[in-house]
C-alpha positions, 0 to 999 in steps of 0.5 A, a space after each residue: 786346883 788351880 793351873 800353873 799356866 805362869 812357867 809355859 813358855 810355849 803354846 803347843 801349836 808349831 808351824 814348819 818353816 816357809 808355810 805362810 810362804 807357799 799356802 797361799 799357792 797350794 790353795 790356789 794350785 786347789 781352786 784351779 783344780 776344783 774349777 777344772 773338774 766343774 768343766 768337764 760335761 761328761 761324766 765317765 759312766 754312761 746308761 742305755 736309752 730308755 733305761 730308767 723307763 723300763 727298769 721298774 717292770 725288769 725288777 718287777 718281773 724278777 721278783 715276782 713270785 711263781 705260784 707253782 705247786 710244791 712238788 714232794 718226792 716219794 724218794 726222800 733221803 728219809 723214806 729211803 732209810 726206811 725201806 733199806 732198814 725195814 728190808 735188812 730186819 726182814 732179810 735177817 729175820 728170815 736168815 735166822 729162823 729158817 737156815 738154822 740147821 742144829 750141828 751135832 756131833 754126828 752129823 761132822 764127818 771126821 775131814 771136817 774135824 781134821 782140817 779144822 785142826 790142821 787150819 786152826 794150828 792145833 798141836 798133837 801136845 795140845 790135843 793129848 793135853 785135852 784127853 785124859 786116861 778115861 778116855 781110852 780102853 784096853 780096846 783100842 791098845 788091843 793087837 790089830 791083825 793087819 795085812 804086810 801089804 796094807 800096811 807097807 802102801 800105808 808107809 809109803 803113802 804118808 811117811 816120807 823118807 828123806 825125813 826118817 833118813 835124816 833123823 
């Protein structure tokens, strides 16, 4: 392919205005300057004496490495869990096999049984729902000869009587 290069009229590289004019006293202006900072002697950062001299035993010094035994503890986080976990298994183990005692039927008393029921929330239509009519005989309906006295310190003992006025 060839290049049309015959229609550019322009080059491309572009000047501003006045710039040969005032280049020459910005290069000036940079000499003056460089000159200036070849005269100052002192420089801004200042070493103690004797520096140099005894910085190579300081660093030495720093990294030389103390040959010290390595120290293992017998309390590790690791040996710790160990211990606990073989503590528990035994606690456990001796919790299980020598506390447990058998409940039977006849070693509740009937307080047991009825503060269960009370503390569980059992209604008296729950508890008639579990029995059937097998369950009870002639015998227990049968008439009880049972004293005026004890029955009226039984009434008065557990009816209240507010609560049968109402009703």
């Amino acid at each position: 392919m060839k290049l049309n290069l015959n229609n550019k009229n322009k080059t491309g590289f572009k000047t501003p205005n006045n710039y040969f004019n005032t280049v020459e006293d910005k290069i000036m202006s940079a000499l003056k300057l460089e000159s200036k900072l070849n005269q100052v002697n002192e420089v801004g950062f200042k070493t103690p004496n004797n520096y140099f001299d005894t910085l190579e035993d300081v660093i030495i010094n720093k990294i030389e490495k103390k040959n010290t035994p390595k120290v293992v503890s017998l309390f590790t986080k690791r040996n710790i869990l160990y211990a606990s976990s073989i503590a528990a298994s035994v606690l456990l183990l001796f919790n299980l096999s020598f506390f447990d005692k058998e409940v039977t039927w006849d070693s509740l008393d009937t307080e047991t049984i009825v503060n269960y029921i009370i503390d569980e929330g059992i209604d008296s239509y729950e508890l008639a729902a579990l029995l059937s009519e097998d369950d009870f005989s002639e015998a227990d309906f049968i008439e009880q000869n049972i004293a005026d006295e004890t029955l009226e310190n039984y009434l008065l003992d557990n009816l209240d009587l507010e609560e049968l006025i109402i009703e």
